[in-house]
C-alpha angles and dihedrals in degrees: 000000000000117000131208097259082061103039078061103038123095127235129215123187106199112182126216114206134165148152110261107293101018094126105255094141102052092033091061093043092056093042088059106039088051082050089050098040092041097147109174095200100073129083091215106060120151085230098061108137091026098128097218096045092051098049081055091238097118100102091187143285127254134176134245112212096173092062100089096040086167107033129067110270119238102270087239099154095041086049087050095046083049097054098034103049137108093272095028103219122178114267120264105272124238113294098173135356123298139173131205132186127199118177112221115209106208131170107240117249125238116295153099096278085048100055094044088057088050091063084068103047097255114123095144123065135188123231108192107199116197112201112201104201119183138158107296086222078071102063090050080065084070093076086058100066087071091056139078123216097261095045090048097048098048084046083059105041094055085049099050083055088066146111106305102343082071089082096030095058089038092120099031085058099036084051094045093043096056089066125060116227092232090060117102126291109264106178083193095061090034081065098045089044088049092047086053087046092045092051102051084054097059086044081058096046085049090052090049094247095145093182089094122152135227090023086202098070089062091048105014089167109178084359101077113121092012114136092231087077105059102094135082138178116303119214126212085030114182132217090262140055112207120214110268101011134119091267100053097047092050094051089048092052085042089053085043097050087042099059102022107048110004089042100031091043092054096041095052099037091041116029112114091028111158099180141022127210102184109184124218123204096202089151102069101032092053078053099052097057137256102308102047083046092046086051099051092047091047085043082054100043092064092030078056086047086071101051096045097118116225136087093296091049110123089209100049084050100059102037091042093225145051132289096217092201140029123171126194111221124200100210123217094031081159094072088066119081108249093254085058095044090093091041099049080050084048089047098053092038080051096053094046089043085056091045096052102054092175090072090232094133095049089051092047109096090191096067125069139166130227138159125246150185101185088188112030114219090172144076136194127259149160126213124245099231104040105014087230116161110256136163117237103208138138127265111215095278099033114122087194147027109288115196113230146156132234103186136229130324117231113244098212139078111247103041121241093240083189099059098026109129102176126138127193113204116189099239116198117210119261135258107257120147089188086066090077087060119025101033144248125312101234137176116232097344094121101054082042089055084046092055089044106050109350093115091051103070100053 
């Protein structure tokens, strides 16, 4: 039963998306344990710069565990106990969708409103912010509500010819080309044809492509086994589909993928969102190379298709309202020297500006871009000899900080391959026992928190 304290409380639904590897696990676990440890004495807090927290009107954070009675919880404690132990190691990532609610208990700030509230004795308010957390492969599924079966499979197919791919999806392609669509339905042969398909996608993901379609066949989730995922793009398709063929059966379990699980999935997990959080990993795909970075920026511009708002916005369409803010976060901002920080967040505003060519996120005031590190494995150094800016972090296998230099980051959108000098290490996070308790060093949480609920807690 509702009680009083939340009839009046207001809710907030923040979504945190990303491509694989962006960091949403460990970004909401370190959005939540700041929130919890929230101590307003020391100088050092995590939340420094958190409007709220400086003007000493942030009260404290619990969570509500009895929120989600029928979806897995966030594995908040499991992510802490990760981060915090005796060999720190990077929390599991997302394998299926989660929610998670904390109720943040704030002063109100001056104003009217304010005022008003006081009369009743109310000058402290709850915002309950609930966080959806789900695989970022998932979110790559949304493009696919704007496409049909043959449109999609020949997308996919000419992607599949390219570059690198062409070799990884060798046998999928070999196996699919030897039978004409037209031919008869074998659901036999349809499961063998979707394992080939599903194994050329996780080849990709192990080669860092992000562009990877249906989402669903790397992290089926409840899904695994189920008959709506055994299909997979056709190639030489014709301009019919004739009952009972390949085609047609294929089409039929696309359209059904499509509105009962892509479209239902979205509908019930995000309707009601009121913000969005999507996480970029710029960092390692400038590292892998021009392709993998081309992927993921292709994988973003038709991602960038379904926030759009307007009336032929997927998303609007789905949830029925708007998302009144979306920011677009760079992750590891950490693994970048301090003087590159703005570029790596540059870098990232330059490559959404090119992708939107309508200029509809630069116009948006409600979406923003900012770099972050929401669990900072890094610190700051100069050399002796030179007095050059480096990072003193740990390798996996490193018992101490070892000083090193990444290099620059490039300026322009596109990237000069040629003169790129950029180097990603795989930072660990460090061994600090104060973390547990006092909460995570972070870079520019607290002015995201700001954008994504600042004006909530007033």
């Amino acid at each position: 039963m509702k009680t009083l304290e939340d009839l009046l409380s207001r809710r907030i639904y923040l979504g945190v998306t990303g491509l694989s590897r962006a960091g949403k696990t460990v970004f909401v676990t370190s959005l939540l344990h700041n929130l919890l440890r929230a101590d307003p004495t020391t100088e050092e807090s995590p939340l420094r710069g958190f409007d709220p927290f400086d003007e000493g009107r942030l009260v404290g954070a619990v969570l509500r565990h009895d929120a989600n009675a029928t979806v897995p919880e966030f594995p908040y404690r499991k992510a802490v106990d990760a981060l915090t132990g005796e060999s720190p190691q990077w929390p599991e990532p997302t394998r299926g969708i989660s929610r998670i609610r904390a109720d943040i208990r704030f002063k109100r700030a001056e104003g009217l409103g304010a005022n008003a509230a006081a009369q009743f004795g109310m000058t402290e308010a709850t915002l309950q912010l609930e966080i959806v957390d789900y695989p970022g492969e998932w979110l790559v599924d949304l493009p696919m509500l704007g496409q049909d079966f043959d449109s999609w499979s020949s997308t996919m197919v000419a992607q599949a010819q390219r570059g690198s791919r062409a070799e990884l999806a060798r046998e999928w392609l070999a196996f699919v080309s030897a039978r004409a669509p037209g031919a008869d339905h074998d659901e036999e042969w349809a499961e063998q044809a979707a394992a080939l398909y599903t194994d050329y996608l996780h080849a990709c993901n192990e080669a860092r492509l992000r562009y990877l379609q249906p989402g669903r066949f790397l992290h089926p989730a409840d899904l695994k086994g189920a008959s709506v995922l055994r299909f997979c793009p056709l190639p030489n398709l014709g301009a019919k589909a004739p009952p009972g063929s390949l085609h047609a059966a294929f089409r039929g379990k696309f359209q059904d993928y499509q509105n009962k699980v892509v479209r239902a999935f979205f509908r019930k997990h995000f309707a009601g969102l009121d913000r969005q959080i999507v996480l970029v990993d710029t960092l390692t795909a400038l590292n892998d190379g021009q392709e993998a970075f081309d992927d993921m920026s292709e994988a973003l511009a038709n991602i960038l298709e379904s926030f759009r708002h307007g009336k032929n916005s997927l998303l609007g369409w789905l949830m029925g309202r708007r998302i009144s803010r979306v920011l677009f976060a760079a992750t590891k901002a950490d693994h970048v020297i301090r003087g590159d920080r703005l570029h790596l967040e540059n870098l990232t505003r330059r490559m959404l500006h090119v992708l939107d060519e309508k200029n509809t996120i630069k116009t948006a005031a409600d979406i923003d871009v900012a770099s972050l590190a929401s669990v900072r494995a890094t610190r700051d150094t100069r050399r002796t000899d030179n007095g050059r800016e480096i990072l003193l972090g740990r390798r996996p296998g490193d018992i101490e900080d070892t000083p090193l230099e990444p290099g620059a980051i490039p300026l322009d959108f596109p990237p000069d391959w040629g003169a790129l000098n950029y180097r990603y290490w795989d930072f660990q996070p460090l061994p600090d026992p104060g973390w547990r308790h006092g909460g995570f060093p972070t870079l520019r949480m607290p002015e995201i928190m700001n954008f994504l609920i600042g004006e909530d807690l007033r």
